[in-house]
KOLMAR-432204 format. One record per atom (N, C-alpha, C): x, y, z; atom name. Coordinates in pm, 1 decimal, always signed. Layout:
N
{xx: X; yy: Y; zz: Z; at: CA}
...
END
This chain:
83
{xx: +85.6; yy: -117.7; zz: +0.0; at: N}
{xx: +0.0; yy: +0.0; zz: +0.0; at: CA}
{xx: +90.0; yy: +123.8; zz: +0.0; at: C}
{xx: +60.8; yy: +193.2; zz: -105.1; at: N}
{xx: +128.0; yy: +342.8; zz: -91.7; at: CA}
{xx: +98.8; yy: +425.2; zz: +36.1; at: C}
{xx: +279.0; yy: +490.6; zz: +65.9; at: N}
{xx: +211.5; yy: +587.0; zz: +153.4; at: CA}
{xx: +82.7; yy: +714.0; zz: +153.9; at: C}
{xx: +96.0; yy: +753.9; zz: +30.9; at: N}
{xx: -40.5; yy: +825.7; zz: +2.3; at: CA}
{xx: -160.9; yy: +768.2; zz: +59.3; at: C}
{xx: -181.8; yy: +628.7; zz: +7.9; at: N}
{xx: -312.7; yy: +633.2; zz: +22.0; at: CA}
{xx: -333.2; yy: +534.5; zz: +190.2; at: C}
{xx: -216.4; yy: +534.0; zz: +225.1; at: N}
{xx: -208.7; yy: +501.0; zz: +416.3; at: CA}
{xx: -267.7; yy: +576.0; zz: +437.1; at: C}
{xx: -160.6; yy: +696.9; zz: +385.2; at: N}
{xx: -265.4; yy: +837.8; zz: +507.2; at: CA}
{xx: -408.8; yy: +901.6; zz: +446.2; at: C}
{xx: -438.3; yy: +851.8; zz: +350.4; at: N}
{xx: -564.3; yy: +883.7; zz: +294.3; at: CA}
{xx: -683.1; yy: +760.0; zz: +396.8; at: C}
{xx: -643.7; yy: +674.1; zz: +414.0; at: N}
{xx: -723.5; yy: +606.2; zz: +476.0; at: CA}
{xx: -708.4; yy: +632.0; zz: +613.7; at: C}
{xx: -584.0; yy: +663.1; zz: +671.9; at: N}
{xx: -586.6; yy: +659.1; zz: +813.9; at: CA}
{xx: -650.5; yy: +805.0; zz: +830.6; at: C}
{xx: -671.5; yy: +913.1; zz: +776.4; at: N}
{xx: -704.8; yy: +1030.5; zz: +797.4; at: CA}
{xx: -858.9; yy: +1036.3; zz: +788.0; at: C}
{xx: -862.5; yy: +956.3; zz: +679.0; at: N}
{xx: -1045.9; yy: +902.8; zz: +677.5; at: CA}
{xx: -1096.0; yy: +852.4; zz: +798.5; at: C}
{xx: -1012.8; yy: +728.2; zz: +852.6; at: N}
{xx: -1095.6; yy: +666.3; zz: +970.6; at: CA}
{xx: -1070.9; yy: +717.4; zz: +1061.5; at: C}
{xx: -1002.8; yy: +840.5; zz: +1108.5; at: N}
{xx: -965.3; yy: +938.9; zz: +1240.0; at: CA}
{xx: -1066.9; yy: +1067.9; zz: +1220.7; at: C}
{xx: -1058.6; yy: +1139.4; zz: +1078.4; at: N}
{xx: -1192.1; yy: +1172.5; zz: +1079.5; at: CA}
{xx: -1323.2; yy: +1182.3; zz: +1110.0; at: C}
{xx: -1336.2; yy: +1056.4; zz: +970.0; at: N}
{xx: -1493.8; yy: +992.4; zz: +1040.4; at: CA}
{xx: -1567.0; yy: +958.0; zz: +1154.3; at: C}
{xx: -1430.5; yy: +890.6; zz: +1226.4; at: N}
{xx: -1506.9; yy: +852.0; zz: +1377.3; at: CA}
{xx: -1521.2; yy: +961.0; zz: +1495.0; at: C}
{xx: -1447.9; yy: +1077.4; zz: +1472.0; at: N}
{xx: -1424.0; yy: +1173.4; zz: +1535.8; at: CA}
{xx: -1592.1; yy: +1264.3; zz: +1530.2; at: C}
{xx: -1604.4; yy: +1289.9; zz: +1383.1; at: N}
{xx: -1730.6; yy: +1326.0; zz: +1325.7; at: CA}
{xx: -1870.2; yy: +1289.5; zz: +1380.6; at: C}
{xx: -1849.4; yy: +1093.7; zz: +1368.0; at: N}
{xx: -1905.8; yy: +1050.8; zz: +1424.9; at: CA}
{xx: -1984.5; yy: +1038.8; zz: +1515.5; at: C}
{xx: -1877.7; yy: +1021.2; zz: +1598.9; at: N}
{xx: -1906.6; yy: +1051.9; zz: +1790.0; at: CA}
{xx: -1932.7; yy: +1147.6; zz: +1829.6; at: C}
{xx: -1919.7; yy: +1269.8; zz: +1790.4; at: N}
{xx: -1930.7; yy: +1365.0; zz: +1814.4; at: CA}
{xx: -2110.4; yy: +1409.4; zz: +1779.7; at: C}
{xx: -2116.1; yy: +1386.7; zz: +1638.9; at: N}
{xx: -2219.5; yy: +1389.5; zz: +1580.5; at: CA}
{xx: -2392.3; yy: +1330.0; zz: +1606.2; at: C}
{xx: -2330.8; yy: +1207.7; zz: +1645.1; at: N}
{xx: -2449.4; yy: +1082.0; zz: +1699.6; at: CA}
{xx: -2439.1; yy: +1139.9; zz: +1831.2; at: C}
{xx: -2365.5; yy: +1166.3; zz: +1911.2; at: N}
{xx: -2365.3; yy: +1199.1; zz: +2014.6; at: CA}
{xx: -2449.0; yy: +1320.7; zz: +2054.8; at: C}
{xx: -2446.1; yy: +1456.4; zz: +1982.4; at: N}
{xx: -2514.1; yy: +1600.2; zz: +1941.7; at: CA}
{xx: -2663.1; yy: +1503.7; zz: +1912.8; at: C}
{xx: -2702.1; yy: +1430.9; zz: +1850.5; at: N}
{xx: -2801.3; yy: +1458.7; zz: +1774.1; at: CA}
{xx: -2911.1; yy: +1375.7; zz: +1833.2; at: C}
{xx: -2820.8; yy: +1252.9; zz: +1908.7; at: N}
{xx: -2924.7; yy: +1160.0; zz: +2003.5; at: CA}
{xx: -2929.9; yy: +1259.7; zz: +2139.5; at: C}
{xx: -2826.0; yy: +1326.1; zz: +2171.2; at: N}
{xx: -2909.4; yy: +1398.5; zz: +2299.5; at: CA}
{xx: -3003.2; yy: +1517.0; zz: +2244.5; at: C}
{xx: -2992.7; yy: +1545.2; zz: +2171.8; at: N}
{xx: -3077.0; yy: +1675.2; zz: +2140.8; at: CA}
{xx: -3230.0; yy: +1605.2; zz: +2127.0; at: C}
{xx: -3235.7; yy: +1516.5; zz: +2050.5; at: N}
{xx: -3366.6; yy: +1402.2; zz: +2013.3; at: CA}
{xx: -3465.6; yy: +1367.1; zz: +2121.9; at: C}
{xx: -3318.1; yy: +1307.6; zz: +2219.6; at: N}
{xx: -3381.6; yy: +1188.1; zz: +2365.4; at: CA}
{xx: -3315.1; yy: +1273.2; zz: +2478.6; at: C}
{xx: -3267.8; yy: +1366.3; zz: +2489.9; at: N}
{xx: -3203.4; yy: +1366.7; zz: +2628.5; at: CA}
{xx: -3124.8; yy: +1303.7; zz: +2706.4; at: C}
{xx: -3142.9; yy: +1305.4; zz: +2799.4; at: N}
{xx: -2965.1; yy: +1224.2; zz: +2868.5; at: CA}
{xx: -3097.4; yy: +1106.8; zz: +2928.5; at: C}
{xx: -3137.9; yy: +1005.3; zz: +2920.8; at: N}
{xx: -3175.2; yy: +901.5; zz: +2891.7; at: CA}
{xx: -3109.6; yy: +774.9; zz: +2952.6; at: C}
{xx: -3148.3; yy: +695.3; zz: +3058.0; at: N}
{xx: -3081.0; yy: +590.9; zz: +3102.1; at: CA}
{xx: -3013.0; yy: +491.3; zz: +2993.0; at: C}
{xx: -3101.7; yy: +517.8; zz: +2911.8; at: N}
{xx: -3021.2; yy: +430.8; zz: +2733.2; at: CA}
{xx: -2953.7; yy: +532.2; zz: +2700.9; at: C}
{xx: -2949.7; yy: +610.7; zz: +2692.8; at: N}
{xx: -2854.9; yy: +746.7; zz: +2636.2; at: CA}
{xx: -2713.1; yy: +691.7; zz: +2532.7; at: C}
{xx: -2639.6; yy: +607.6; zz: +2600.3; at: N}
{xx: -2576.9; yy: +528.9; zz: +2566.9; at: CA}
{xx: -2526.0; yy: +445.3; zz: +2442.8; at: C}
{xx: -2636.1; yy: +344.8; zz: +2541.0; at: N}
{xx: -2658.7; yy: +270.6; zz: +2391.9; at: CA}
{xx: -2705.4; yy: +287.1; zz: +2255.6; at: C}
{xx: -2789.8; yy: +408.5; zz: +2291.8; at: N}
{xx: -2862.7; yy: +475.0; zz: +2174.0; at: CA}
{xx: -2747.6; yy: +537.1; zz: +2074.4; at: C}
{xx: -2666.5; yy: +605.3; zz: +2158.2; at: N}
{xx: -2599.3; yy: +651.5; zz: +2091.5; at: CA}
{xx: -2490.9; yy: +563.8; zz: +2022.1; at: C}
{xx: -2408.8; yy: +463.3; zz: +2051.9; at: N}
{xx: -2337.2; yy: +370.3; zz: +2052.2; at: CA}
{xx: -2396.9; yy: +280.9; zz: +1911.1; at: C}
{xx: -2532.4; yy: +311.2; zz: +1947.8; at: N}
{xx: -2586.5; yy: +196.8; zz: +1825.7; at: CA}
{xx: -2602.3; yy: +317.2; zz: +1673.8; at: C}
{xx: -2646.1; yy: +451.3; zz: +1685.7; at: N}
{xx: -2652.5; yy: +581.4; zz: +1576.4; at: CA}
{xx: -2478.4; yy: +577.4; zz: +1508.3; at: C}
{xx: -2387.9; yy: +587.4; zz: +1630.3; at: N}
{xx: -2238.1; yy: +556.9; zz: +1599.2; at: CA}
{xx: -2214.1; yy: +470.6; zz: +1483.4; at: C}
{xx: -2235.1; yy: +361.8; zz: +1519.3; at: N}
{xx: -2188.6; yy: +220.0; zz: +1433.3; at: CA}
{xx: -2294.1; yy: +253.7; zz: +1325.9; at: C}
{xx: -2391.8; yy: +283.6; zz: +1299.8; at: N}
{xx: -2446.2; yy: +332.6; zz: +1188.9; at: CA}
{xx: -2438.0; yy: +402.2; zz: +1082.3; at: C}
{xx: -2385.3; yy: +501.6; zz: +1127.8; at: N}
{xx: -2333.5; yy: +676.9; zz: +1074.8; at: CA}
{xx: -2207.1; yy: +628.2; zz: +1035.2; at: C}
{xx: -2089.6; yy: +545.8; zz: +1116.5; at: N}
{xx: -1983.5; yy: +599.9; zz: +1067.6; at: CA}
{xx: -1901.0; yy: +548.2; zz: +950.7; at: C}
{xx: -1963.9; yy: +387.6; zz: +890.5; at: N}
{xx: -1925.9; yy: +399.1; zz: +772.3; at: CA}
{xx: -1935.8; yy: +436.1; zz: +655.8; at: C}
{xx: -2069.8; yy: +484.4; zz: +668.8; at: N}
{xx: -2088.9; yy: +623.4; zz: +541.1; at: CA}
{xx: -2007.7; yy: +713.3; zz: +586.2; at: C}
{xx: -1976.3; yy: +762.0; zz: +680.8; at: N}
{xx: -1882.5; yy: +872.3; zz: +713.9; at: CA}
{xx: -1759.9; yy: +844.7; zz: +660.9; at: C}
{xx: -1716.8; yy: +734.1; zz: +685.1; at: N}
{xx: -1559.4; yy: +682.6; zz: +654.2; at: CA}
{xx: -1558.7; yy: +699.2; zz: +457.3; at: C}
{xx: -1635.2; yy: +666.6; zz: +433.6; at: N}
{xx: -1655.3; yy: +651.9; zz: +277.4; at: CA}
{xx: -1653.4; yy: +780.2; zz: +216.8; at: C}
{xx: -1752.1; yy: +862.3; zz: +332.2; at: N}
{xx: -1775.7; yy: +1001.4; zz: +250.9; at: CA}
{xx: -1630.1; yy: +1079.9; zz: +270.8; at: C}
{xx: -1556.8; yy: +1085.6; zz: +374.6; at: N}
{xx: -1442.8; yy: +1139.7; zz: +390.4; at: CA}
{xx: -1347.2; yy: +1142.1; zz: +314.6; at: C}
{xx: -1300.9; yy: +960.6; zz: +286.7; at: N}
{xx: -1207.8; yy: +929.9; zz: +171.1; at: CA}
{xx: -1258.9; yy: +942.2; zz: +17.9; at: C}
{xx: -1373.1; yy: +954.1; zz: +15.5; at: N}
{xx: -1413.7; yy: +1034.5; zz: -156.8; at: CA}
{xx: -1466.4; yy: +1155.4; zz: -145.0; at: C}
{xx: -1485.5; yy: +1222.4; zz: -49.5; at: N}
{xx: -1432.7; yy: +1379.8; zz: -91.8; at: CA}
{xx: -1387.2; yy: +1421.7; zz: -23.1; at: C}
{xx: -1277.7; yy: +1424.0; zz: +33.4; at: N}
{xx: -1178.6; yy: +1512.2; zz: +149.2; at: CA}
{xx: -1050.7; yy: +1540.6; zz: -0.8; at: C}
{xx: -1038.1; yy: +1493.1; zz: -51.5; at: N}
{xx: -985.6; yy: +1560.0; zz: -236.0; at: CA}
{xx: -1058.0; yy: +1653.0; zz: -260.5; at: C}
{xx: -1144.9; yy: +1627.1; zz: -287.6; at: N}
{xx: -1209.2; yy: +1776.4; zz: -363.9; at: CA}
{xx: -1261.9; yy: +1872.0; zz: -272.3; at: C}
{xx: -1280.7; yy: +1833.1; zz: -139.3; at: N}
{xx: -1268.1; yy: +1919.6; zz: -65.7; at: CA}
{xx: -1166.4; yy: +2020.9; zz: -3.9; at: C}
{xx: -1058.3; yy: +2018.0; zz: -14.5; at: N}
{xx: -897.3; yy: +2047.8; zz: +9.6; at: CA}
{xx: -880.3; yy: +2158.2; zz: -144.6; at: C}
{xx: -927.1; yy: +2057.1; zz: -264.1; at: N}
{xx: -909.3; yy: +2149.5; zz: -408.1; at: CA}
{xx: -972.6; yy: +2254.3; zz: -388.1; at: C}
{xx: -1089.0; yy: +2232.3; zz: -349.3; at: N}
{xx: -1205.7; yy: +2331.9; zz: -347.5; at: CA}
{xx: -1183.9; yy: +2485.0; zz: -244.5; at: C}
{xx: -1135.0; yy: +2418.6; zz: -108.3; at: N}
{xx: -1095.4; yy: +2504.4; zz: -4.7; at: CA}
{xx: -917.4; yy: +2588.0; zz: -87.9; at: C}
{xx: -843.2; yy: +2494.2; zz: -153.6; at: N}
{xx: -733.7; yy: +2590.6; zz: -245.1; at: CA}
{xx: -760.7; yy: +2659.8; zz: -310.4; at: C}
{xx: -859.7; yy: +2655.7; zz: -390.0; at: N}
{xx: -914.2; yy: +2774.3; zz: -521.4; at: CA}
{xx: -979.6; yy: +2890.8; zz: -406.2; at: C}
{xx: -1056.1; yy: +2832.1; zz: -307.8; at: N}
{xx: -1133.8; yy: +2965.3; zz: -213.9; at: CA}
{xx: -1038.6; yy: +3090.1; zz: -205.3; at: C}
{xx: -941.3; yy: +2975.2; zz: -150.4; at: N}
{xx: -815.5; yy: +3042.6; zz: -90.2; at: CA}
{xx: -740.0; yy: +3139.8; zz: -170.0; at: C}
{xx: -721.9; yy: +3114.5; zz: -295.9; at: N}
{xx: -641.0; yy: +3163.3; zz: -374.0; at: CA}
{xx: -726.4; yy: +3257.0; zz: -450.6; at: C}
{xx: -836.7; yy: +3237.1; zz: -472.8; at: N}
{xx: -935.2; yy: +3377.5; zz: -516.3; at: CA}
{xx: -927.8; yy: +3470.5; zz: -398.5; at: C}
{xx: -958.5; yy: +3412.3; zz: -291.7; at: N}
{xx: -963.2; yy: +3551.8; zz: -159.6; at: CA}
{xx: -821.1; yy: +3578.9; zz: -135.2; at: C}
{xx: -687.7; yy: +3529.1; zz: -190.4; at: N}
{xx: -586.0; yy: +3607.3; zz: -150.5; at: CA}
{xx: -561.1; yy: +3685.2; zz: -257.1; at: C}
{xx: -636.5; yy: +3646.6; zz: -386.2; at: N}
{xx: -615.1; yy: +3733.2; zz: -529.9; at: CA}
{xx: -684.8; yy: +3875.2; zz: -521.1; at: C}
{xx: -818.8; yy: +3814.2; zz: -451.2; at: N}
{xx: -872.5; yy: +3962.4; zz: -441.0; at: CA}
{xx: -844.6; yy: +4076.4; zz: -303.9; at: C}
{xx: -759.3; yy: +4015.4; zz: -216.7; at: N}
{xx: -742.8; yy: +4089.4; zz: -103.2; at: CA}
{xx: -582.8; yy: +4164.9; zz: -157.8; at: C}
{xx: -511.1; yy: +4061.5; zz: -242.4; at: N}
{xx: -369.9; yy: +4156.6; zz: -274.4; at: CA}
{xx: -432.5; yy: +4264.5; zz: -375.1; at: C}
{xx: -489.4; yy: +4259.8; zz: -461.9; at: N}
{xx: -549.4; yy: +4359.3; zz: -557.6; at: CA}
{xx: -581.5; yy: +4475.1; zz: -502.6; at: C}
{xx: -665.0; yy: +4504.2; zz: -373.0; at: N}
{xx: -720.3; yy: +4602.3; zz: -291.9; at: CA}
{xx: -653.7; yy: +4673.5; zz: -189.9; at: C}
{xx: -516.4; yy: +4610.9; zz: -220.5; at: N}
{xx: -425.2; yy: +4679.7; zz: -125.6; at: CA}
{xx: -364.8; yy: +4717.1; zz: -195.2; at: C}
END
């Protein structure tokens, strides 16, 4: 396995699960409240969510990065122009 695509995957699954947990976590308490299942509820939204997450990360965290470079480089084109 190329190093490229190591860290394309390891950055995906540190991502995603980060996203994840975080995410299922926000969205089952907001839903249910802090809940004697609270937990599990969430634990079970987790394992749900996060391999679409993992997938969605490693097919567009590329064009997301391209996308955030062009932002970048139009707003530094138009901020050197105005000075």
């Amino acid at each position: 396995m190329s190093p490229s695509l190591r860290y394309r995957l390891t950055f995906g699954f540190l991502m995603s699960a980060i996203m994840s947990v975080l995410m299922c976590g926000w969205i089952t308490w907001l839903n249910l409240g802090l809940r004697p299942d609270f937990l599990a509820r969430w634990l079970h939204a987790f394992l749900r969510a996060w391999p679409a997450a993992f997938v969605a990360v490693v097919l567009l965290a590329p064009w997301v990065q391209q996308a955030t470079q062009h932002l970048l480089r139009i707003n530094l084109a138009s901020t050197r122009k105005s000075s």
